[in-house]
C-alpha positions as CSV (number, residue, x, y, z in Angstrom):
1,X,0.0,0.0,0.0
2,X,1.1,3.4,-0.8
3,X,1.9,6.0,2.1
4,X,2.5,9.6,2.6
5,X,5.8,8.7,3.6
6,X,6.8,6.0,1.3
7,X,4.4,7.2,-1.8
8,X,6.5,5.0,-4.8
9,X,6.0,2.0,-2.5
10,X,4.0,0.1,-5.3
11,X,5.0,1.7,-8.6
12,X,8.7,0.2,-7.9
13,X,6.9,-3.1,-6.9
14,X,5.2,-3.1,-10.3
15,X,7.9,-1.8,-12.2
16,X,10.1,-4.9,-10.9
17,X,6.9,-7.5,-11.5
18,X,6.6,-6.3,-15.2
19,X,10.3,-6.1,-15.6
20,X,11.1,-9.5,-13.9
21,X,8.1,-11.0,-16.7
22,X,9.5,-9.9,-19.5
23,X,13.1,-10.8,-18.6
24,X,11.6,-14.2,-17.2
25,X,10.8,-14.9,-21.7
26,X,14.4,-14.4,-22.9
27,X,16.2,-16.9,-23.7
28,X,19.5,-18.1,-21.1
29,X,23.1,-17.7,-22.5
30,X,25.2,-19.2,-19.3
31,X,29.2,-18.3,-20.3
32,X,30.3,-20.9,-17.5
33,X,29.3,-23.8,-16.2
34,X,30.7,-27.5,-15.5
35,X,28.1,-29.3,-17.6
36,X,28.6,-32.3,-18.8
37,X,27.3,-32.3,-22.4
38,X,27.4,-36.2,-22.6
39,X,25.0,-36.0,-19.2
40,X,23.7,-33.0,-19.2
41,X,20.8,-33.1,-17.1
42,X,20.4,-35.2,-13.8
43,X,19.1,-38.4,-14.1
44,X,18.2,-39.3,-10.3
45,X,17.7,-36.5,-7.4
46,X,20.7,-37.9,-6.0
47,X,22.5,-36.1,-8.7
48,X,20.5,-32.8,-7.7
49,X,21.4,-32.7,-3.8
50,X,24.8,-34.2,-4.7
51,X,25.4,-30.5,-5.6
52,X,28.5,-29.1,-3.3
53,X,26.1,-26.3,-1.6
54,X,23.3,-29.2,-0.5
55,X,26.2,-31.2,1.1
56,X,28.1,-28.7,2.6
57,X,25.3,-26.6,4.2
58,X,24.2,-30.2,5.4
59,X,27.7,-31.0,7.1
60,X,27.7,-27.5,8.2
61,X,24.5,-27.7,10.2
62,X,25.4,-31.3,11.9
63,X,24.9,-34.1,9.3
64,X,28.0,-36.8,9.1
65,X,29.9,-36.7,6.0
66,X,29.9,-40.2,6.0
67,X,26.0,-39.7,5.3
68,X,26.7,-38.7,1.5
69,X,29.3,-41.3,0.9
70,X,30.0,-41.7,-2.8
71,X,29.6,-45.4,-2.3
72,X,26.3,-45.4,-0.9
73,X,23.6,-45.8,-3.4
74,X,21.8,-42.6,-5.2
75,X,18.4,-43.2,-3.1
76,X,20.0,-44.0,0.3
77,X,22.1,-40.6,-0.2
78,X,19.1,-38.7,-0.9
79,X,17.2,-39.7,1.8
80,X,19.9,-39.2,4.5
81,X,20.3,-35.6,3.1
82,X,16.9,-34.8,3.1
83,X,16.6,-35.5,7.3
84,X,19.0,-32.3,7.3
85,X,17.7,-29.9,5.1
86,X,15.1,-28.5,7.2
87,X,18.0,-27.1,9.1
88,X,19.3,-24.8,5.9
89,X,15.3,-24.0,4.3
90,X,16.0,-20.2,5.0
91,X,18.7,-20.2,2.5
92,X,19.0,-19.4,-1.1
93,X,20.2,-22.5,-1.6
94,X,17.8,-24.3,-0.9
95,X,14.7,-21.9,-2.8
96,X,17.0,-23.5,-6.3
97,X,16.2,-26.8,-4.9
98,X,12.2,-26.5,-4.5
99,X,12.6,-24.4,-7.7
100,X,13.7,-27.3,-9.5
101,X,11.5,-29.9,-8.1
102,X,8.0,-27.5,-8.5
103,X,9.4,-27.0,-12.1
104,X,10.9,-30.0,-13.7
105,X,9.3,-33.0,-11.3
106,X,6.1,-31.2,-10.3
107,X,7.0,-31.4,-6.9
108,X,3.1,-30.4,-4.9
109,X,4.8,-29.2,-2.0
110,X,7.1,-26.0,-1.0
111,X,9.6,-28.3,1.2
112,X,11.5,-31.5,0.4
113,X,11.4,-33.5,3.9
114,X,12.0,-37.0,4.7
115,X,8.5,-37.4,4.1
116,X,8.3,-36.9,0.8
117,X,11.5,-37.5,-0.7
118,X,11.0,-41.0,-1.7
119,X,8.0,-39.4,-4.0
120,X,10.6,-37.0,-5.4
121,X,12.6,-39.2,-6.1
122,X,10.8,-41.7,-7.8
123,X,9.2,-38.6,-9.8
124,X,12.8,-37.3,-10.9
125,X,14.1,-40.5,-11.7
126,X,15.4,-40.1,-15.6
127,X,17.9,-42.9,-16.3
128,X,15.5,-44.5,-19.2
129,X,15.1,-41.1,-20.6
130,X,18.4,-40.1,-21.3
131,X,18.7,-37.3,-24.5
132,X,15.0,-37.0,-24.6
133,X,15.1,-36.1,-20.7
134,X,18.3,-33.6,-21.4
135,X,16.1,-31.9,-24.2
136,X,13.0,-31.2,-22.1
137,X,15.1,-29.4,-19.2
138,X,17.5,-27.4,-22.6
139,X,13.2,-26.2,-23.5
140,X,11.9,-25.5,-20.6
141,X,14.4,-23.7,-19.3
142,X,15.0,-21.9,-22.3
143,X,18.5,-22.3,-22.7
144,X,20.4,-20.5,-25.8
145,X,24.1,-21.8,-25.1
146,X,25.7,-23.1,-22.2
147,X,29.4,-22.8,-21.9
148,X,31.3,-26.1,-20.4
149,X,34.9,-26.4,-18.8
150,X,36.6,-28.7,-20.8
151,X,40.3,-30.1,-19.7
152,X,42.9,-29.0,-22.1
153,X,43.0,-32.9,-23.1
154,X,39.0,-32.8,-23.5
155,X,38.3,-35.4,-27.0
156,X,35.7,-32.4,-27.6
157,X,33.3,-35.3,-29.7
158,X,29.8,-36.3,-29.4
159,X,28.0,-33.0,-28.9
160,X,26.9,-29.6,-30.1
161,X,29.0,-27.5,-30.1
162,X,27.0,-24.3,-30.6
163,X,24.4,-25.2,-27.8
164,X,27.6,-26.7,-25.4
165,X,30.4,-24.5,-26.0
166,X,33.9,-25.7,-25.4
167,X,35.8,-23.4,-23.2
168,X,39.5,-24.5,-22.8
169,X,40.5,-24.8,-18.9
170,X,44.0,-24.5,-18.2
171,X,44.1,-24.4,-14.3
172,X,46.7,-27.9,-14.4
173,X,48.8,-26.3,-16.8
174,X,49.8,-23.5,-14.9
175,X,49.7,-24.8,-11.6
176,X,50.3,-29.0,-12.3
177,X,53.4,-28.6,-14.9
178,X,55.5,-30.2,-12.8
179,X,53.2,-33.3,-12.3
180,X,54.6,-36.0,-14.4
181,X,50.5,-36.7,-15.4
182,X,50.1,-33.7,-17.1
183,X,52.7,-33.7,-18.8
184,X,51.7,-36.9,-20.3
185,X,48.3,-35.4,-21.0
186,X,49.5,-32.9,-22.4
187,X,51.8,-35.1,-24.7
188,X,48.6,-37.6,-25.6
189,X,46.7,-34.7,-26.4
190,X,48.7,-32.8,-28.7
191,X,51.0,-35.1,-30.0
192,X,53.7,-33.2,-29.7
193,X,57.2,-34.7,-27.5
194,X,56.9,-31.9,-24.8
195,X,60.4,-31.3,-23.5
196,X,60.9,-28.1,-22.9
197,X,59.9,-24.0,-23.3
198,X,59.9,-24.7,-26.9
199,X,58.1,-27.4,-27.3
200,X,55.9,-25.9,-24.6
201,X,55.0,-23.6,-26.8
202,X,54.3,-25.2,-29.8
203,X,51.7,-27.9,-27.5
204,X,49.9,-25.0,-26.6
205,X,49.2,-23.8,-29.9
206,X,48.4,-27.2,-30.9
207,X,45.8,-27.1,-28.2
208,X,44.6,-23.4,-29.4
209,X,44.4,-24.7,-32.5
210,X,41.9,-27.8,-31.7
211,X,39.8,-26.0,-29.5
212,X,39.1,-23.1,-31.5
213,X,38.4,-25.5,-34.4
214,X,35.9,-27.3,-32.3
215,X,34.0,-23.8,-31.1
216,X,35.7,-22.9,-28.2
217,X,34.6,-19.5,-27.4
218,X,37.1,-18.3,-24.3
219,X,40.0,-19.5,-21.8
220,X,39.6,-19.9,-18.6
221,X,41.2,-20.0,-15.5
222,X,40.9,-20.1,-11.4
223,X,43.9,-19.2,-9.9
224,X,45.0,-19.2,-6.0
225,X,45.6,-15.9,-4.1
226,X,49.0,-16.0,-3.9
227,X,49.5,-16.0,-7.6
228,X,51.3,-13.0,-8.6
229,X,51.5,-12.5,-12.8
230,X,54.4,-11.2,-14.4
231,X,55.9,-10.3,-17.5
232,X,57.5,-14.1,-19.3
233,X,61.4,-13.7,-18.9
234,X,61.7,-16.7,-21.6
235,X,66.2,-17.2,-20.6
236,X,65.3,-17.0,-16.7
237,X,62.7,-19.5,-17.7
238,X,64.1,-22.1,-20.0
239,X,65.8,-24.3,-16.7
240,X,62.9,-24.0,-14.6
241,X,60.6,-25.1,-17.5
242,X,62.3,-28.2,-18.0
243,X,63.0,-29.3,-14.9
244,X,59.4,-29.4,-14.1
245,X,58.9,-31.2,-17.4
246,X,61.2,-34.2,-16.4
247,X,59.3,-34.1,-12.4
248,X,62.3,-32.8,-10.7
249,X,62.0,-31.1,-8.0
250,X,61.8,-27.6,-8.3
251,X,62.4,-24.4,-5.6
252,X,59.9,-22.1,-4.5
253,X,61.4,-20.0,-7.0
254,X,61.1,-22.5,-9.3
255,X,57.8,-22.8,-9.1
256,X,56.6,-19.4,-9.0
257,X,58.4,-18.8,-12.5
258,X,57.1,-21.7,-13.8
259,X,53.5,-20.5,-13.3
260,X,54.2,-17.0,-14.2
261,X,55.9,-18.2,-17.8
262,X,53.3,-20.4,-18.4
263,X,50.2,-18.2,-17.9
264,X,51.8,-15.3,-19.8
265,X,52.0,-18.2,-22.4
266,X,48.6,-18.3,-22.3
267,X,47.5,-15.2,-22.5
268,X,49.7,-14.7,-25.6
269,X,47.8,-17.4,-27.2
270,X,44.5,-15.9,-26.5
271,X,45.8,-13.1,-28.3
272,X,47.0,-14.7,-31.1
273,X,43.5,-16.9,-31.3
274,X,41.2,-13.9,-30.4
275,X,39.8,-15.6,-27.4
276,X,38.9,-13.9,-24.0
277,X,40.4,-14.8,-21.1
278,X,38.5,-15.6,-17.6
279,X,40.2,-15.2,-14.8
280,X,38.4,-16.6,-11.7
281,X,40.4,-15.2,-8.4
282,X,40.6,-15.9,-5.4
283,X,40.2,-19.8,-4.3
284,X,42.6,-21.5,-1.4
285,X,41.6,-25.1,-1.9
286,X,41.5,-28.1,0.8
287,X,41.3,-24.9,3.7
288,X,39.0,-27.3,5.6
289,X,40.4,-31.5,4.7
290,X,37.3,-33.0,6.9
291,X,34.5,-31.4,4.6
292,X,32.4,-32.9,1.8
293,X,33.9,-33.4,-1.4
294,X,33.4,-29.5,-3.2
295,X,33.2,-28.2,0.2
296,X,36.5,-28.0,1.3
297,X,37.9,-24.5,-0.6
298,X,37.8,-21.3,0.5
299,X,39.3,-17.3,-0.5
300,X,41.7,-15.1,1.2
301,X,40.8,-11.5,1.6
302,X,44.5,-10.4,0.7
303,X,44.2,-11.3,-2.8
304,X,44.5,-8.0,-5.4
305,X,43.5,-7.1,-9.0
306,X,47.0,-5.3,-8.5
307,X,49.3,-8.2,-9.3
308,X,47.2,-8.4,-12.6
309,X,48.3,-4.9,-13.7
310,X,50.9,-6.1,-16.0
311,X,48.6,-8.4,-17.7
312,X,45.9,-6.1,-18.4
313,X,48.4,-3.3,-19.2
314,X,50.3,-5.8,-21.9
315,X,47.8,-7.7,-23.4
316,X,45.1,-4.7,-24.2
317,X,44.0,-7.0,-27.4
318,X,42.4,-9.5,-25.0
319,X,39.3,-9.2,-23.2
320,X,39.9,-10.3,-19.3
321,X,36.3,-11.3,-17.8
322,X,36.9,-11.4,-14.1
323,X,35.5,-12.8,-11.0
324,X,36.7,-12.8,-7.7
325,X,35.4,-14.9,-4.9
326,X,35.1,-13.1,-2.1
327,X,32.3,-11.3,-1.3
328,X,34.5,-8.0,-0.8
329,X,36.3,-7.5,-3.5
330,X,33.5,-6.3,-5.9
331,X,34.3,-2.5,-5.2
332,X,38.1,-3.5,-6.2
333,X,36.7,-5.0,-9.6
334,X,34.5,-2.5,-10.2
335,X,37.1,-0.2,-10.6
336,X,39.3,-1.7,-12.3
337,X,36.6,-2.8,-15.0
338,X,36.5,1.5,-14.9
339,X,39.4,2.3,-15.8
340,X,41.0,-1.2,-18.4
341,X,39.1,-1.5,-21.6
342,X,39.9,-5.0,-21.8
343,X,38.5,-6.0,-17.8
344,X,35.2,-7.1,-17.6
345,X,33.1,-8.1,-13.9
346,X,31.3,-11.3,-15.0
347,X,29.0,-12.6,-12.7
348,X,28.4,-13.4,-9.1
349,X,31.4,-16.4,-8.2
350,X,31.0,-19.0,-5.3
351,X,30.5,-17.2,-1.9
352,X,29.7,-13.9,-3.8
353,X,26.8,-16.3,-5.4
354,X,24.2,-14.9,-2.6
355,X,21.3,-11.8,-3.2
356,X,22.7,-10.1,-0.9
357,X,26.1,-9.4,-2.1
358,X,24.8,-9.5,-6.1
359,X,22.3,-6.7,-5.5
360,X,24.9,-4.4,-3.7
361,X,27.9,-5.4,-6.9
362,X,25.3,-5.3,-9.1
363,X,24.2,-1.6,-8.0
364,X,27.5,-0.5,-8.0
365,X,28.6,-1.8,-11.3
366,X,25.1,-0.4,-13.5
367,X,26.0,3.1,-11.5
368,X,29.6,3.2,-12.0
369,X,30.5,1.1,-15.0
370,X,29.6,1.2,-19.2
371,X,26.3,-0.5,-20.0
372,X,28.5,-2.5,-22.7
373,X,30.5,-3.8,-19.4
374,X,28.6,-6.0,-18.1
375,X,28.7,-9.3,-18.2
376,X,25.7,-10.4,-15.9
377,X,25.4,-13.6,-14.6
378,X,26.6,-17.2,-14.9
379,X,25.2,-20.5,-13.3
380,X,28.7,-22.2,-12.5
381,X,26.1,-25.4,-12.9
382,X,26.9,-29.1,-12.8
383,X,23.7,-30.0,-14.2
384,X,20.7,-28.1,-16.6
385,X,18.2,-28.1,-14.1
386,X,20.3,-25.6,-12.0
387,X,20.5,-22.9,-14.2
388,X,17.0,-21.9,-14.6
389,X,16.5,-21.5,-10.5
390,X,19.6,-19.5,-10.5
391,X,19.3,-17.6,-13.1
392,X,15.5,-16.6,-12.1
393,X,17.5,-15.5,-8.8
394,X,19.1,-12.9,-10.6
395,X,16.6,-11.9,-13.0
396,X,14.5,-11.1,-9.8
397,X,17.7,-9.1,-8.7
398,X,18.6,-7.5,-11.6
399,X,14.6,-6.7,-12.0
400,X,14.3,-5.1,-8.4
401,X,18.0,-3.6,-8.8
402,X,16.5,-1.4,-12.3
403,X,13.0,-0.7,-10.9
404,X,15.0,1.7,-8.0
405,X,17.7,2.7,-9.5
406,X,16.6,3.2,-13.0
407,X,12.9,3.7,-13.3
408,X,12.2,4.7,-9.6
409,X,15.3,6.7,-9.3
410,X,15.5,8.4,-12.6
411,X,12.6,8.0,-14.0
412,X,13.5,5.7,-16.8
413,X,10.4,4.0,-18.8
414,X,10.4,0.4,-18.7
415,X,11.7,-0.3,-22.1
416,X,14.6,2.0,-21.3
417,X,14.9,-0.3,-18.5
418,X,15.0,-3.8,-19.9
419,X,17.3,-2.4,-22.8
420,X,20.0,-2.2,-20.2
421,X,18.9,-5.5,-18.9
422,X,19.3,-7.2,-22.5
423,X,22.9,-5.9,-22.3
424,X,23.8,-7.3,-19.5
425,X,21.6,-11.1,-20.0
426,X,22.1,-11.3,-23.6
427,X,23.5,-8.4,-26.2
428,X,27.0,-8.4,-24.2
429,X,27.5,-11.8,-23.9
430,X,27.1,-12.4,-27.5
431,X,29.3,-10.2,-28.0
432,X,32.2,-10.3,-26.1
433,X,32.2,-14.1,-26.7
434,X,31.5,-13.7,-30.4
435,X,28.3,-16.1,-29.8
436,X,25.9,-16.0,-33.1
437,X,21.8,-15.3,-32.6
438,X,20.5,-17.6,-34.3
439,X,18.4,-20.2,-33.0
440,X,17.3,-17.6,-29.9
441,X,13.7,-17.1,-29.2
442,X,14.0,-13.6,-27.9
């Protein structure tokens, strides 16, 4: 109801209903996910509340992490989870989860308890269904594309490539070199004899070269906070490079130019192959050994956009999409995305994943930042059914976020409004990933 006091009460309300229903008909383009596009879609529930947050909110609140033991079976998992999840219903988390089982499994009820999980389950159970099953959650969600993360050895066979696009994920070959096993992957998958900076080199062109072929549409990357780029030094790096070829063990030193040479490598190559860059900050993995499995990592606050400045400075060809993972350092991005051309903020990572925190970076970035900036939202999803909740969870932000700031506050009209919105859902993504319209029902 309207007030004397608060008299735009319900306009904003209904600006943000009739912005949120518009938005709510475009079509999804998700730049990054873990989707497997052999397995796209979950066929059990297990395979929904196996999801990292499920678990670890679980563990977090009291359940035993034997209770989710990978060698239980799918059911027995389920229904142990479910006797904890009344303890994390207040969370976001878990308003994905009834989201999904309202939407794809007709779910009657607004809670999953132990009551009715056997029910769910036996509704959600797709194993016979296979591609057709994969199809109907790709349509009713309205997906456009969904980018995967593909190892750097990825086959890259048996799929679309324009609805699944390949992204190339180089995290081992930065930060595993010196593992005898990637090197060996890395050997198998190019076929070239890698024995050094040169040969180096020429493997990760190969690599370029194969992914791009196949429809790879961007790099990516998630680096630790202690990683500090810097400018390849190719003579201070030939020994180091080829001691961690052969598995020797390598110095401190040693290490740190190893990583530095080899991501500068990189991003050479995605200048040479016109591919942006992501670079995901911020993760300390295994900070907490006696979690669930994908509940173990977490960030460090010390981390800095500065060490980066040589990167962005040197390599101003190639677009640098950047999230950071903790929930603090969105100013920092902001302003960095401000001043570089080639830095982008893309989406809400991890721990910053929350309303909360999206609605105060997302503020900040529409005020401060280029419309053609910003890169919205991505579901970081391990199967379909996920992205739709979490994308609605956004939309709903991003609808509420325009409504104040844009329409309430200065007096835009609703299409102004949703033209902003289509560049941060849809027109930028497109474009910075050089993504092609057709097939998109918007």
């Amino acid at each position: 109801m309207t007030t004397p006091e608060n008299p735009n009460v319900r306009p904003l309300a209904s600006a943000a209903r009739e912005l949120m229903e518009e938005i709510s008909r475009w079509p999804i383009l998700d730049p990054h996910s873990h989707i497997d596009p052999h397995r796209p879609a979950a066929r059990n529930f297990d395979e929904v509340l196996g999801y990292h947050y499920y678990t670890e909110l679980a563990h977090a609140s009291g359940m035993p992490v034997d209770r989710v033991d990978p060698a239980l079976d799918p059911r027995t998992r389920a229904c142990n989870l479910a006797e904890h999840l009344s303890a994390v219903d207040n969370t976001v988390q878990y308003s994905w989860l009834v989201e999904i089982a309202r939407t794809f499994h007709k779910h009657p009820d607004d809670r999953i308890t132990p009551a009715n999980i056997g029910g769910l389950f036996d509704k959600a159970m797709h194993e016979d269904d296979g591609p057709s099953w994969d199809r109907q959650v790709w349509n009713q969600s309205r997906l456009e594309a969904v980018f995967l993360t593909n190892e750097f050895d990825d086959d890259l066979e048996g799929w679309d490539t324009s609805a699944y696009v390949p992204c190339l994920r180089t995290d081992d070959l930065v930060l595993k070199l010196h593992e005898p096993r990637t090197i060996d992957r890395l050997r198998r998958g190019t076929n070239v004899d890698v024995v050094d900076l040169a040969s180096l080199d020429q493997a990760l062109t190969v690599l370029f070269e194969r992914f791009t072929k196949k429809g790879a549409r961007a790099c990516a990357i998630s680096l630790p906070p202690d990683f500090v780029p810097r400018r390849a030094a190719p003579k201070r790096a030939v020994t180091p490079i080829r001691r961690a070829i052969q598995g020797l063990d390598l110095r401190p030193d040693e290490h740190a130019e190893v990583r530095a040479t080899v991501f500068w490598m990189l991003a050479e190559h995605c200048a040479e192959f016109k591919l942006p860059f992501d670079l995901m900050i911020g993760p300390i993995r295994n900070v907490y050994p006696a979690g669930v499995a994908g509940g173990r990592d977490l960030f460090d606050r010390r981390v800095s956009l500065y060490d980066y400045r040589d990167v962005f400075n040197h390599f101003a060809s190639v677009v640098f999409p950047v999230s950071t993972l903790s929930p603090d350092a969105g100013a920092e991005l902001t302003a960095y995305s401000w001043i570089f051309p080639n830095v982008l903020p893309m989406g809400h990572w991890w721990y910053s994943n929350v309303p909360a925190f999206i609605a105060a970076d997302l503020k900040a970035r529409i005020q401060a930042l280029p419309k053609v900036k910003l890169l919205g939202y991505y579901s970081d999803a391990y199967k379909l059914e996920f992205i739709l909740p979490k994308f609605n969870m956004y939309r709903r932000i991003l609808s509420e976020t325009l409504a104040e700031q844009a329409v309430g506050g200065q007096g835009w009209s609703i299409d102004r409004a949703l033209e902003l919105a289509r560049f941060v859902l849809l027109d930028n993504p497109r474009r910075v990933f050089g993504l092609k319209t057709q097939g998109s029902r918007d």
